[in-house]
C-alpha positions in Angstrom: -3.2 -11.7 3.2 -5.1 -10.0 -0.2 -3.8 -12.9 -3.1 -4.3 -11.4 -6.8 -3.6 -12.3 -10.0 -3.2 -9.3 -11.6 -1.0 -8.0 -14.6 0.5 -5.4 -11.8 -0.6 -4.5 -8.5 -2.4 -0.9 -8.8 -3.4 2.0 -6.3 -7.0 0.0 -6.3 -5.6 -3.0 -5.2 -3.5 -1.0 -1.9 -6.7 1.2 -1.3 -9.1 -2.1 -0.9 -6.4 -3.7 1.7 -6.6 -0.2 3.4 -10.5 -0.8 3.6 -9.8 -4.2 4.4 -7.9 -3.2 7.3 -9.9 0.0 8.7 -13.2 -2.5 8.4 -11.1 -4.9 10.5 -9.4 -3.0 13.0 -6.1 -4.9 11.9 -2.8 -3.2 10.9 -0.9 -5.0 8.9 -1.6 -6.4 4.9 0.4 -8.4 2.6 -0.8 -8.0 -1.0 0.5 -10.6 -3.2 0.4 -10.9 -7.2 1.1 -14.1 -8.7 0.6 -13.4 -12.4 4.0 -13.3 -13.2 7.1 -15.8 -12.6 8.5 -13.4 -9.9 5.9 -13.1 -7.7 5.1 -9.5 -6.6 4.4 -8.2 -3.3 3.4 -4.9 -1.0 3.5 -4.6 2.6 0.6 -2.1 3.7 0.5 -1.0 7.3 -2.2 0.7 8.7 -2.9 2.7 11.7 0.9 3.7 12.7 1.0 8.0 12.9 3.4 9.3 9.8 6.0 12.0 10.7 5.6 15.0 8.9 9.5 16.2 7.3 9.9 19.7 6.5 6.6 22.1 5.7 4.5 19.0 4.6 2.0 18.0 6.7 2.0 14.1 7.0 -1.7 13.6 6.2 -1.7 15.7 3.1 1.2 13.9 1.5 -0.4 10.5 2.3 -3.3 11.3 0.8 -1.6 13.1 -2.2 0.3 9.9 -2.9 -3.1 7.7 -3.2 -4.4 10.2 -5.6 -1.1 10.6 -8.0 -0.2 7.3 -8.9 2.7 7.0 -6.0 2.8 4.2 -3.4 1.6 4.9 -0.1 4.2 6.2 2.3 3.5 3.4 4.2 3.5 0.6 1.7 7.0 -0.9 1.2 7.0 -3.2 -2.7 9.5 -6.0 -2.9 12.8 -5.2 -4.8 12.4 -5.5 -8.1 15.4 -7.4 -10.5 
């Protein structure tokens, strides 16, 4: 569990629970924000293979969604209201 306080949760904070979990050897993150009255949350799994759909290869559009601004295909964010 990665606890911020942040004004959002950013790529930086999902990229330093993946390091926390490759240094680790564990799979599974929850990064929470408190900052605001609804808290804010990612799940971040790490180390499950990705299924490529179509063309794409899965490792190129993981690592193209770390570097545009996009969640992680395998982060899942709360719901938002």
């Amino acid at each position: 569990i990665e606890l911020k306080c942040a004004e959002h949760l950013s790529n930086e904070h999902t990229a330093q629970c993946l390091n926390y979990l490759r240094a680790s050897d564990r799979t599974l993150c929850l990064l929470v924000n408190f900052q605001k009255p609804k808290v804010e949350w990612k799940r971040i799994v790490h180390g499950f293979p990705i299924r490529a759909s179509g063309a794409q290869d899965a490792s190129k559009r993981a690592g193209r969604a770390l570097t545009t601004g996009r969640a992680h295909p395998m982060v899942h964010r709360a719901e938002s209201e």
